[in-house]
PAZAPA-4460 file (N, C-alpha, C; in steps of 0.05 Angstrom, whole numbers, plus 32768, in hexadecimal, padded with zeros to 4 digits):
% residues 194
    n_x    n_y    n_z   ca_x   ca_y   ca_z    c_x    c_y    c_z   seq   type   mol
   876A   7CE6   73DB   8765   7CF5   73F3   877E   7D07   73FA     1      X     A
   8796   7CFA   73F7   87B0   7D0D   73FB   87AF   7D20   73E3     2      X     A
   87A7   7D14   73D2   87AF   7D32   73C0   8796   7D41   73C5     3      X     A
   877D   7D3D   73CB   876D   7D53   73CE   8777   7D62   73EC     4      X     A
   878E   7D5B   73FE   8791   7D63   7416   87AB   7D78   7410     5      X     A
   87B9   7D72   7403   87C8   7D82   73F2   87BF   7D9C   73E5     6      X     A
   87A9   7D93   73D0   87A7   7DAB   73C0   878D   7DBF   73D8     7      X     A
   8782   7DB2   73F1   8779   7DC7   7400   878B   7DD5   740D     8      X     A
   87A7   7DC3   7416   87B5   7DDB   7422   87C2   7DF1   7411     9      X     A
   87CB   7DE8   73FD   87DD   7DFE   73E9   87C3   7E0F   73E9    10      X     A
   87B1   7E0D   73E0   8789   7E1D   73E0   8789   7E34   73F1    11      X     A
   878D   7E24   7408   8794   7E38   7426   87A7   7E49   7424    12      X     A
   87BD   7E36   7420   87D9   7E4D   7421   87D6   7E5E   7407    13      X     A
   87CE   7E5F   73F0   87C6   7E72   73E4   87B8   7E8A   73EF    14      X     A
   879C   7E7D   73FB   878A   7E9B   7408   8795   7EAB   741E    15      X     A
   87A6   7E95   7433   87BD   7E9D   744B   87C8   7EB3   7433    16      X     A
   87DC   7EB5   741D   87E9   7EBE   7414   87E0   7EDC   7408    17      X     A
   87CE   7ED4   73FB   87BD   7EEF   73F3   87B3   7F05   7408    18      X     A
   87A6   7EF7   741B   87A0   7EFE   7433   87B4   7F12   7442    19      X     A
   87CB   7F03   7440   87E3   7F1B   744B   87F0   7F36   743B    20      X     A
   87EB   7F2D   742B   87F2   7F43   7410   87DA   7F53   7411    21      X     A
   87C0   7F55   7415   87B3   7F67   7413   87AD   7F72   7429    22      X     A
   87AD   7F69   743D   87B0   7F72   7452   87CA   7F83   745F    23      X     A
   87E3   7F7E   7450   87FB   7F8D   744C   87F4   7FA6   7447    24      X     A
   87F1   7FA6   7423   87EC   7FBA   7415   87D3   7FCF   7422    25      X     A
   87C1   7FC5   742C   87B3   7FD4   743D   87BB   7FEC   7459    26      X     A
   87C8   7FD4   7464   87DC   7FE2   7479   87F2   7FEA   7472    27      X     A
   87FF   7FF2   7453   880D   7FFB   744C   8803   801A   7440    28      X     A
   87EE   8019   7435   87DD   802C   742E   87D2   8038   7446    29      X     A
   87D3   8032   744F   87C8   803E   7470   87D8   8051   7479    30      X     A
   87F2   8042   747E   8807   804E   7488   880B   806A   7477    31      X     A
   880D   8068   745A   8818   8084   7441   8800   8095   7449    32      X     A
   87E8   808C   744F   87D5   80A0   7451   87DD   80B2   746D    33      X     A
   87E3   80A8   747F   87EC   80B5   749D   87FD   80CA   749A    34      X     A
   880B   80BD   748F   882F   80C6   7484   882C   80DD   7478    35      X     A
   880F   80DE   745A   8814   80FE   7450   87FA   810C   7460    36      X     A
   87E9   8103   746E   87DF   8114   7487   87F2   811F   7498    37      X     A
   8801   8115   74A2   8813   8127   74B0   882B   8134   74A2    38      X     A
   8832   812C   748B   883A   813D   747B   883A   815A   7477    39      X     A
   8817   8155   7470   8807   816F   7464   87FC   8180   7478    40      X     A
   8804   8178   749B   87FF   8186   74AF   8810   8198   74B4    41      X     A
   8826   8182   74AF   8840   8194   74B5   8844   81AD   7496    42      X     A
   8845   81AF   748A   8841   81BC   7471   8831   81D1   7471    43      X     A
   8819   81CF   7477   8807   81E7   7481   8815   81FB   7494    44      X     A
   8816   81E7   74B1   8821   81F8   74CC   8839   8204   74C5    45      X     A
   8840   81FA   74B3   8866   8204   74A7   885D   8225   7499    46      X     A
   884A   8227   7481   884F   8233   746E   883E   8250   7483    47      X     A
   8831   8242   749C   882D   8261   74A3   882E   826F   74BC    48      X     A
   8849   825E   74C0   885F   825E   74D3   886E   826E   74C7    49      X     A
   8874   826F   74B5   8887   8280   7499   8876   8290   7497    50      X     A
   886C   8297   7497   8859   82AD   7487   8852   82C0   749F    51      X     A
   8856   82BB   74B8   8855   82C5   74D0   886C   82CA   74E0    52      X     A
   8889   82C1   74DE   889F   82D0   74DB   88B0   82D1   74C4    53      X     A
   88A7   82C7   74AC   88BE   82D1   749A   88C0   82F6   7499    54      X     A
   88AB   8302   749D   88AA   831F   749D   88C3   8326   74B2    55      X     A
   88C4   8316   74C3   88D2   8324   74D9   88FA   832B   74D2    56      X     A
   8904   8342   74C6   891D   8345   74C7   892F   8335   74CD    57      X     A
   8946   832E   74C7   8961   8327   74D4   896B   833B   74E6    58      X     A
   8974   832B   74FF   8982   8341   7515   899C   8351   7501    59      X     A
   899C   8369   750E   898D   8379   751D   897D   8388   751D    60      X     A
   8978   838B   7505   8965   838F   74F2   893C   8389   7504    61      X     A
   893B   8377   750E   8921   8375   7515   8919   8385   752D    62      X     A
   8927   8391   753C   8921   8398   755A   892A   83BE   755A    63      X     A
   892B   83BF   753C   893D   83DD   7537   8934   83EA   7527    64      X     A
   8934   83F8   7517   8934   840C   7500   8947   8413   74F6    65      X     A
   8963   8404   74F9   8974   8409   74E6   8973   8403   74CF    66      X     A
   897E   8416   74C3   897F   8407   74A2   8987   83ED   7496    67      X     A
   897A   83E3   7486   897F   83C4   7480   898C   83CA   7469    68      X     A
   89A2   83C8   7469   89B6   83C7   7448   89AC   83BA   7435    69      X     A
   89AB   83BD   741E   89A8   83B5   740F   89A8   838F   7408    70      X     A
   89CD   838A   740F   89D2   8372   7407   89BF   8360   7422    71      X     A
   89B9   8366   7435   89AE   835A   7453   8994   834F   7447    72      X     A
   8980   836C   7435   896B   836E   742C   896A   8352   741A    73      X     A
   8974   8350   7408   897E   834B   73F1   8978   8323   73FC    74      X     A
   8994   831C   740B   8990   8305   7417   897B   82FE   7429    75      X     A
   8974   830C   7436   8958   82FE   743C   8937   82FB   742E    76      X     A
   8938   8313   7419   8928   8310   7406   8926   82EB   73F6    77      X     A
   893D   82E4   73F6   8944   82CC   73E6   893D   82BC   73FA    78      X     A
   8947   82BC   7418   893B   82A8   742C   891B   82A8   742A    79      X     A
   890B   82B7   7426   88F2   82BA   742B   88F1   82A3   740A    80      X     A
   88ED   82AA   73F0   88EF   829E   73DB   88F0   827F   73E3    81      X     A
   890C   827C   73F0   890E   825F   73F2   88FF   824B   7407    82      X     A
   8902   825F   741F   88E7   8252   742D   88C8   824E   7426    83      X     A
   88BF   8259   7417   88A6   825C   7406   88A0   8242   73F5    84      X     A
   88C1   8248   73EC   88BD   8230   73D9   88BA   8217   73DB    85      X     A
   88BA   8212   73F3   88C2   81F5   7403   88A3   81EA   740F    86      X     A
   8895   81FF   740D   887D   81FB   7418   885B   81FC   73FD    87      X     A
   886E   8214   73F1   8851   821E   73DC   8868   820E   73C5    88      X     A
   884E   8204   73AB   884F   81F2   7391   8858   8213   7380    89      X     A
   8873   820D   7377   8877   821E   735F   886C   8224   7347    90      X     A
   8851   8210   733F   8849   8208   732D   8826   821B   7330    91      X     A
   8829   822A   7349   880F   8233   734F   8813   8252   7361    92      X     A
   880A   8269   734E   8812   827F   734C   8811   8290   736F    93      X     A
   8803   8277   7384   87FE   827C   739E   8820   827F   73A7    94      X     A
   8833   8272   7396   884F   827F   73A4   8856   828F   739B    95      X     A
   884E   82A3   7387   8866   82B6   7382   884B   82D4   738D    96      X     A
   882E   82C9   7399   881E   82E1   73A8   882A   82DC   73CB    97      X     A
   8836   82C4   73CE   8845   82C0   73EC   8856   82D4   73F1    98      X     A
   8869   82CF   73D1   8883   82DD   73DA   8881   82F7   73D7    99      X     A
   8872   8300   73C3   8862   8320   73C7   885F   832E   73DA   100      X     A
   8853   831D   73EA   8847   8327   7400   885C   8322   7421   101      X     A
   8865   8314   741D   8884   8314   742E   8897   8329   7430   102      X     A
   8899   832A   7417   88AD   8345   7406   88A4   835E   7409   103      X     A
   8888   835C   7413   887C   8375   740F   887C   837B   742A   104      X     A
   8876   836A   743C   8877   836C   7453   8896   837A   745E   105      X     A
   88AD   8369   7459   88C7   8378   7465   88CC   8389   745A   106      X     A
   88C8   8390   7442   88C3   83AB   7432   88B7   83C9   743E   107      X     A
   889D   83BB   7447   888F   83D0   745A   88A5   83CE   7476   108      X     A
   88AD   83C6   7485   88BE   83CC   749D   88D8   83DE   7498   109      X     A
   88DC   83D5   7483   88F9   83E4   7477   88F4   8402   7473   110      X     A
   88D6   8408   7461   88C8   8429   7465   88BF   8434   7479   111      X     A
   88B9   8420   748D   88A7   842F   74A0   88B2   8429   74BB   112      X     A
   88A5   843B   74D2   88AD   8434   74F0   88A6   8424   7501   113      X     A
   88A6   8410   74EF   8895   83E9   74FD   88A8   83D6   74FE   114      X     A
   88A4   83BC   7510   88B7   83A8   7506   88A7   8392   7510   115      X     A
   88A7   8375   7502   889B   8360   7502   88AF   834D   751E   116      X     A
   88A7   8353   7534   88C0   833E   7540   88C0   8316   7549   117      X     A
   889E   8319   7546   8899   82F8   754C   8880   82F3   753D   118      X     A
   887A   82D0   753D   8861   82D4   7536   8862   82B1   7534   119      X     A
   884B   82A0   7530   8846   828C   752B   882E   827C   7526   120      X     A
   8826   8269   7535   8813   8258   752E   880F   824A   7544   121      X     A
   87EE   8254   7557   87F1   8250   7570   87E6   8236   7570   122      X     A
   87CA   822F   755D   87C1   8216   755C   87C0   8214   7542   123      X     A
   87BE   81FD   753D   87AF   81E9   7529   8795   81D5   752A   124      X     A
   8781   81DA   7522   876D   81CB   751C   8761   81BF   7507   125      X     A
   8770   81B1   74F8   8765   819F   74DF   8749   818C   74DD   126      X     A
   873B   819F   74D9   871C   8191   74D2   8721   8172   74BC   127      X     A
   8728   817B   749F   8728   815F   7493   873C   8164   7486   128      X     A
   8743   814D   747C   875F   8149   746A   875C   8135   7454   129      X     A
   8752   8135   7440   874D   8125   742D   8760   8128   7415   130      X     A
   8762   8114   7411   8780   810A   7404   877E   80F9   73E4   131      X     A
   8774   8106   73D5   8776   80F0   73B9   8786   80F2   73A2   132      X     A
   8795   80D4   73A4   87B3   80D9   7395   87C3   80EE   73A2   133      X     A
   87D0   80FF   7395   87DF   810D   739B   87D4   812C   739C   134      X     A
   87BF   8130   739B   87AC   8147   73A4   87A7   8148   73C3   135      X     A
   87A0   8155   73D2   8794   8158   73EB   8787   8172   73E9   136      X     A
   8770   8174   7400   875C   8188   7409   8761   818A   741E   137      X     A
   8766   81A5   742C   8763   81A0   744B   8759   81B9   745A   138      X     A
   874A   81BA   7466   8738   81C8   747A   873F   81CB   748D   139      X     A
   874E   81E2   74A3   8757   81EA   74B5   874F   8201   74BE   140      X     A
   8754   81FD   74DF   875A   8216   74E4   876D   821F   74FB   141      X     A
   8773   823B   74F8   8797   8240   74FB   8792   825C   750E   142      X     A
   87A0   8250   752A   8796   8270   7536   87C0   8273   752F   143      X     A
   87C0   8291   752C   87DB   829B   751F   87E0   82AE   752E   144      X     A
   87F1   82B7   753B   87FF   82D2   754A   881A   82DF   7541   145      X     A
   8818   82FB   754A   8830   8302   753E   8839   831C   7551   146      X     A
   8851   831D   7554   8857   833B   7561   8864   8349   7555   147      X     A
   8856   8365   7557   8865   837F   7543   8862   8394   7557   148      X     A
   8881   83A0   754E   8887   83B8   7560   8883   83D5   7552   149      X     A
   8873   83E7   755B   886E   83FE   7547   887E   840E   7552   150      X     A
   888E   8423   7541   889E   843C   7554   8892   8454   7549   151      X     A
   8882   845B   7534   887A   8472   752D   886F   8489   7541   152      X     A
   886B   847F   7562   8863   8490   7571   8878   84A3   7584   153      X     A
   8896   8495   757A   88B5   8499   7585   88B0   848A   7597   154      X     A
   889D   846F   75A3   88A1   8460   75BE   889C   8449   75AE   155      X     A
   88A3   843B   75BB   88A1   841B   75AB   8882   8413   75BA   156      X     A
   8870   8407   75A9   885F   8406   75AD   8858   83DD   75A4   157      X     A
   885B   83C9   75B3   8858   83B5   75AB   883F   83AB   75A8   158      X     A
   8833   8399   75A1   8812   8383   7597   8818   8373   7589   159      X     A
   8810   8368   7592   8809   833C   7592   87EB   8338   758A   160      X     A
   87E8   833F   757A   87D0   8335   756B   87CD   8319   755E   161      X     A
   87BA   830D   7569   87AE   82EF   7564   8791   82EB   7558   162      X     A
   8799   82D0   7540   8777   82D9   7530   8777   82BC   7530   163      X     A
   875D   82B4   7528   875E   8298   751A   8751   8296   7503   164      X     A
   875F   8288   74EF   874F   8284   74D6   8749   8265   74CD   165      X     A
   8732   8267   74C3   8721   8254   74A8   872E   8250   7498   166      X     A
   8751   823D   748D   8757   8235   7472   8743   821D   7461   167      X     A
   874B   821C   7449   8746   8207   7436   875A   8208   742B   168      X     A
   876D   81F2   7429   8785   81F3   7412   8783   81D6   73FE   169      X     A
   878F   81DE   73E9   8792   81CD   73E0   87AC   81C9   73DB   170      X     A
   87BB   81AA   73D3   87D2   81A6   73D9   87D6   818B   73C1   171      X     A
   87F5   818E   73BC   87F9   8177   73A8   880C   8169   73AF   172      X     A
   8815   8150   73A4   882F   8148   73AA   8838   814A   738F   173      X     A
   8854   815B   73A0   886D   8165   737F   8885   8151   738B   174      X     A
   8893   813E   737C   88AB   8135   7384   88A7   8127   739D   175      X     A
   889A   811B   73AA   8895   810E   73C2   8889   811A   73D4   176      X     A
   8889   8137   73D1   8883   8145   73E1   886F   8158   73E6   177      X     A
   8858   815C   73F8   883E   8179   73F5   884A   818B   73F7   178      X     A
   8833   8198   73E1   8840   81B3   73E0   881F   81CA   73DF   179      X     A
   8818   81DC   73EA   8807   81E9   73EA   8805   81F6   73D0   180      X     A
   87E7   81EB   73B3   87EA   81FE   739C   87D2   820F   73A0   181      X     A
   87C0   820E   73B9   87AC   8219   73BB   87A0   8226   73D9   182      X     A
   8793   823A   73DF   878A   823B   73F6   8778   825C   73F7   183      X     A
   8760   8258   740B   874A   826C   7409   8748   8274   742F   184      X     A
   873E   827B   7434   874A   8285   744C   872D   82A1   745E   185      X     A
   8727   82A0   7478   871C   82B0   7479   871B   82AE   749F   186      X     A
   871A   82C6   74A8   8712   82CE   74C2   8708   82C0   74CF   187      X     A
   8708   82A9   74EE   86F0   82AC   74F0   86DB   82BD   7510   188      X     A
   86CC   82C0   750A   86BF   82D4   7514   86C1   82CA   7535   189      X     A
   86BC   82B3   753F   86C1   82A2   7554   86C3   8294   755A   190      X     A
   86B9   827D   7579   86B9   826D   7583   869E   8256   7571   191      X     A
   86A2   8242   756C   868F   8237   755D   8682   8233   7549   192      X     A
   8696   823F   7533   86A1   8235   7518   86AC   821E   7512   193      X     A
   86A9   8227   74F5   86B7   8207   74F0   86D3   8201   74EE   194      X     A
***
């Protein structure tokens, strides 16, 4: 009788034992899943946060039409590069149409009688976030503002234009870290979308 009272408790303390370990690993798994959801929130809101003032000049340069020298040009061209990089997968040709299009942007201010002076990311609305392995999907949407000063009329003429868009991105983990290698994108028309 003692040894059958024995081998029930070690019995127990086995299932006690297992019991906590999977229940760990569960709430451990729980926790990494939270962890690259808000990750991949912050990563999104980041990359078009950047993308809504990286256009904008270095003083004094943003509030002027002075000439931007060369070497000024030059260094912040590379800031835009490296911030890009931190957000978009190098491995997916969506960063080097980022930086294109960045480049092209302070490019155009440097020719013409415009300047990018603010801009950001007024909401966030993340519909779903699905997460497998180190892939993710995610469905948002992003009202974005920005302020640009036009002088082509000889008066400064300012607008704050605000839109909201429909993303889909897709996203990987490189090195510990998300990185956006994908994303489709569209208008949306109004209140009561998805």
């Amino acid at each position: 009788m003692i040894k059958l009272l024995k081998k029930y408790k070690l019995l127990m303390l086995a299932v006690l034992l297992v019991s906590i370990s999977i229940f760990g690993m569960l709430g451990f798994t729980s926790y990494e899943k939270s962890r690259d959801i808000e990750e991949i929130k912050k990563v999104i809101v980041r990359a078009n946060e950047l993308e809504q003032r990286l256009p904008i000049l270095p003083e004094p340069y943003a509030k002027s039409l002075d000439k931007v020298p060369d070497e000024v040009k030059a260094k912040y061209l590379e800031k835009i590069r490296n911030e890009l990089s931190s957000v978009f997968s190098a491995s997916s040709p969506l960063l080097a149409q980022r930086i294109g299009m960045m480049t092209g942007a302070v490019e155009g201010q440097i020719k013409q009688d415009f300047r990018a002076e603010d801009g950001g990311v007024k909401a966030a609305d993340f519909k779903s976030i699905d997460i497998d392995g180190d892939v993710a999907t995610v469905s948002v949407n992003l009202t974005m503002w920005s302020k640009i000063t036009d002088y082509t009329t000889g008066k400064k003429l300012t607008a704050a234009p605000e839109g909201t868009m429909h993303f889909i991105y897709t996203l990987r983990k490189e090195d510990g870290k998300w990185k956006i290698t994908g994303l489709t994108g569209d208008y949306l028309p109004g209140p009561g979308h998805p």
